[in-house]
C-alpha positions as CSV (number, residue, x, y, z in Angstrom):
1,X,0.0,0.0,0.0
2,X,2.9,2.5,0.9
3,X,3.9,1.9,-2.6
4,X,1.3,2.0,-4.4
5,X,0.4,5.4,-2.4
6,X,3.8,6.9,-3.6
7,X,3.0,5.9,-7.0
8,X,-0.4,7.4,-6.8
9,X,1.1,10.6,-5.9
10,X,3.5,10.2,-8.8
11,X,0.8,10.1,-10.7
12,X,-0.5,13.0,-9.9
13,X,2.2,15.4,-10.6
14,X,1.6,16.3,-14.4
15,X,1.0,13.0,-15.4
16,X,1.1,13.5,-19.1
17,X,3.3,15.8,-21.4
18,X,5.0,12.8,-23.5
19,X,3.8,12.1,-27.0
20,X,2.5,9.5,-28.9
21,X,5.8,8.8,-30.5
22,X,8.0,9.8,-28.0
23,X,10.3,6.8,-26.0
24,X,7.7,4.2,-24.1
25,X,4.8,6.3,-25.5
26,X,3.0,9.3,-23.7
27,X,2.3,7.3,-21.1
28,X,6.2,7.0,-20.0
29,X,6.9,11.0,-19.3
30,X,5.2,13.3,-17.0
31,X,6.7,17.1,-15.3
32,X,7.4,18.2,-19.5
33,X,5.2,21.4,-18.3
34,X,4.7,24.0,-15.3
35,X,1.5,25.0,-16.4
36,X,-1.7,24.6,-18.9
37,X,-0.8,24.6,-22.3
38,X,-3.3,27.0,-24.1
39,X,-5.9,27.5,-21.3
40,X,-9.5,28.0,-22.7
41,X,-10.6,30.2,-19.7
42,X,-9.1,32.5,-16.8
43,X,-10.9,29.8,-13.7
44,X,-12.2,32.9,-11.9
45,X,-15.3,32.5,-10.3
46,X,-16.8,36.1,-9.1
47,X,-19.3,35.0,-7.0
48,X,-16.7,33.7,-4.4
49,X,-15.9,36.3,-1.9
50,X,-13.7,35.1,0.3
51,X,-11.0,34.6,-2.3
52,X,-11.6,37.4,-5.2
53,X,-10.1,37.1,-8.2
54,X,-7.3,39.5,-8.0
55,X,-7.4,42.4,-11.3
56,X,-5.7,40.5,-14.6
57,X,-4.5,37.2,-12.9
58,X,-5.5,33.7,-14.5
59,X,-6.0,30.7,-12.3
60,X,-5.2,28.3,-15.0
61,X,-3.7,25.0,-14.3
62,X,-0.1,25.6,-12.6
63,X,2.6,23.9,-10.8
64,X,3.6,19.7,-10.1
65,X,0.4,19.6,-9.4
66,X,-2.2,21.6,-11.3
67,X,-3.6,23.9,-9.6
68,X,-7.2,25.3,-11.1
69,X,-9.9,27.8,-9.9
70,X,-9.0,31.8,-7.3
71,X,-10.7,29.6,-4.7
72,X,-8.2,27.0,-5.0
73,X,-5.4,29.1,-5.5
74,X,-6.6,30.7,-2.4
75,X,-6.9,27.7,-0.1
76,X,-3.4,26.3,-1.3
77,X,-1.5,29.9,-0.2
78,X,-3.5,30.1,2.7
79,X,-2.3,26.6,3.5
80,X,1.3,27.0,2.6
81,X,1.7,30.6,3.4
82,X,2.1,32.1,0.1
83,X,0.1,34.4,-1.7
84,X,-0.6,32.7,-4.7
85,X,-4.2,33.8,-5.2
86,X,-2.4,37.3,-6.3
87,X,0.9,35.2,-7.3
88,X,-0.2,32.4,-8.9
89,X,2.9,32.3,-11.1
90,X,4.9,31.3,-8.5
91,X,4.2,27.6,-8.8
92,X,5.5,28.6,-12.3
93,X,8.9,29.9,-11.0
94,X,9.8,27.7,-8.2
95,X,9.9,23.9,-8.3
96,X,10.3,23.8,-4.6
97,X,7.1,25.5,-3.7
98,X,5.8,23.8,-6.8
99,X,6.5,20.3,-5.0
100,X,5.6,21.8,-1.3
101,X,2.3,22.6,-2.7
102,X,1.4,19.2,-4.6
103,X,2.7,17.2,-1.0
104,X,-0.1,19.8,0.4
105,X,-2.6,19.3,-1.4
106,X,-2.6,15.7,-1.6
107,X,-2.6,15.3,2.1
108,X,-5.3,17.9,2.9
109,X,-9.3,18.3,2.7
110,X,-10.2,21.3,0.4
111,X,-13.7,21.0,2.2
112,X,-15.1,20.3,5.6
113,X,-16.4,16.5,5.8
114,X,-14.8,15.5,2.5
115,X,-11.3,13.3,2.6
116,X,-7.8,14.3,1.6
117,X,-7.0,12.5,-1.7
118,X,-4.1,10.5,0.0
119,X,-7.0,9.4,3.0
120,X,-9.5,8.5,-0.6
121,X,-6.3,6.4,-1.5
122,X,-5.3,4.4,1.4
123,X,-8.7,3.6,2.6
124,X,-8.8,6.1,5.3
125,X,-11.8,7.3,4.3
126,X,-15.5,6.0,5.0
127,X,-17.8,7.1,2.9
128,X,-21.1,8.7,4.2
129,X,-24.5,7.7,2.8
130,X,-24.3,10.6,0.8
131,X,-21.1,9.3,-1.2
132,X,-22.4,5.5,-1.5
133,X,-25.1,7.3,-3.1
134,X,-23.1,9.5,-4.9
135,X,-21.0,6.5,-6.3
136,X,-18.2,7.4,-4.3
137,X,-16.1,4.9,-2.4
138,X,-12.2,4.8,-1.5
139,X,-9.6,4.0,-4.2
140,X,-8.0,5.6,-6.8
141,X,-11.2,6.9,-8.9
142,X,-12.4,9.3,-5.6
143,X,-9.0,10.1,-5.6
144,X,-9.4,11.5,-9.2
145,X,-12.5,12.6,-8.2
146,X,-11.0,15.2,-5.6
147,X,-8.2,16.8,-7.3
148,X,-10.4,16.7,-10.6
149,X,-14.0,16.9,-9.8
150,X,-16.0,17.2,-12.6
151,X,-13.1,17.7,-15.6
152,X,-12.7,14.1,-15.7
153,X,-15.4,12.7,-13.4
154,X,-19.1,11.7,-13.8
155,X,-18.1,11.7,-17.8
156,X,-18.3,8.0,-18.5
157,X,-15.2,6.4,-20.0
158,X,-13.9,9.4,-21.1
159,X,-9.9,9.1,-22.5
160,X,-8.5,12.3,-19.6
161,X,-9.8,9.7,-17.4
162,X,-8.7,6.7,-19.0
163,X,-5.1,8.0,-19.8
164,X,-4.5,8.8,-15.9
165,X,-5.1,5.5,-15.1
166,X,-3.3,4.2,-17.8
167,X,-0.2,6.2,-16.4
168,X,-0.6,5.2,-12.8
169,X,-0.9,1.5,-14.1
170,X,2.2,2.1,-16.3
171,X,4.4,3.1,-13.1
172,X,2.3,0.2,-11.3
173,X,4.3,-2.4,-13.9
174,X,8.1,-0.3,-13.4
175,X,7.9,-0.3,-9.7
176,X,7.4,-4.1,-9.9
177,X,4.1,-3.9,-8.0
178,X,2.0,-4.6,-11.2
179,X,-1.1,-3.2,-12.9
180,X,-3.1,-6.1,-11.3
181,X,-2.9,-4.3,-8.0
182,X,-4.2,-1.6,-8.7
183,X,-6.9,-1.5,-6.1
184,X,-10.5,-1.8,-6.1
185,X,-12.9,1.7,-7.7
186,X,-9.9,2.4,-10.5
187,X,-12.2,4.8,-12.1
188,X,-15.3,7.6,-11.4
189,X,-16.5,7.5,-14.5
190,X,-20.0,7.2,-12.8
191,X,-19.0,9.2,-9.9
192,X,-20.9,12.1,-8.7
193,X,-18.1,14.8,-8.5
194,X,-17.1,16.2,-4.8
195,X,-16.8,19.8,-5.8
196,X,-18.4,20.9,-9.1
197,X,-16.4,23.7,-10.6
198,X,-19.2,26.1,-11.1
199,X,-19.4,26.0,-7.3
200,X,-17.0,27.3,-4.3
201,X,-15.2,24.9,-2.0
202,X,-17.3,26.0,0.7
203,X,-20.9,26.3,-0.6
């Protein structure tokens, strides 16, 4: 499980940025990029007060592991004292705070009542009547299902999805653990999201 838990956090930081043709396939290469390529949207959400979006700043996808959303942003400095909801760009420009924050945000709630995605991992986590109904249990798809929400979750067999666990399976086989253990509720492709992104964290 310890294993399995490191590679599960491997798997989180950038897990793509390979190509199709590159050495080993896409699947083989993760960390190529610091940040979104070619965002579609800015991630501010106005109607959140408590952390406003500050005047010109994106909260695209940043750092080891993406970052999305002011609210987020917001959370994350509080958490590691940093203001990164008015710097975001310094996950961006240094790899140590980049790291520090991705080791955060793995081992932290971003809501009240809801699990950290390492607790989601290692079966820490019991799942409330709400989640059972919700689809939720531990494993690595709630895990998803907290650091992604609704960008990869509830979506059916979609191939975001499908190529995360392809690269978590991948490092599975290298570590000598093996894609057969890869734990029960892989995916949460039926999953009812934890925290939409057209809602705050604390709605």
């Amino acid at each position: 499980m310890i294993i399995r838990s490191g590679i599960s956090f491997y798997w989180m930081v950038t897990p793509t940025g390979g190509y199709s043709l590159a050495d080993g396939g896409s699947l083989a290469w993760g960390l190529c990029y610091n940040h979104e390529m070619s965002p579609s949207q800015s991630y501010c959400d106005d109607s959140n007060e408590l952390y406003r979006c500050a005047e010109g700043v994106e909260y695209y996808g940043r750092g080891t592991l993406p970052v999305y959303w002011n609210y987020n942003y917001g959370i994350m400095g509080k958490g590691i004292k940093q203001d990164l909801l008015n710097h975001p760009e310094l996950l961006e420009q240094n790899a140590t705070l980049a790291f520090e924050a991705a080791i955060w945000r793995w081992m932290t709630p971003m809501k009240r009542k809801q699990p950290s995605a390492h607790d989601a991992f290692v079966g820490n986590w019991k799942p409330t009547k709400k989640d059972t109904l919700s689809k939720r249990y531990p494993g690595f798809g709630a895990t998803m299902n907290i650091l992604y929400g609704d960008a990869i979750c509830g979506k059916g067999s979609i191939d975001n999805m499908n190529g995360i666990i392809s690269h978590y399976q991948h490092y599975l086989d290298l570590m000598g653990v093996g894609a057969q253990h890869s734990g029960d509720n892989l995916d949460c492709a039926d999953q009812v999201p934890f925290n939409p992104s057209s809602k705050s964290p604390d709605s």
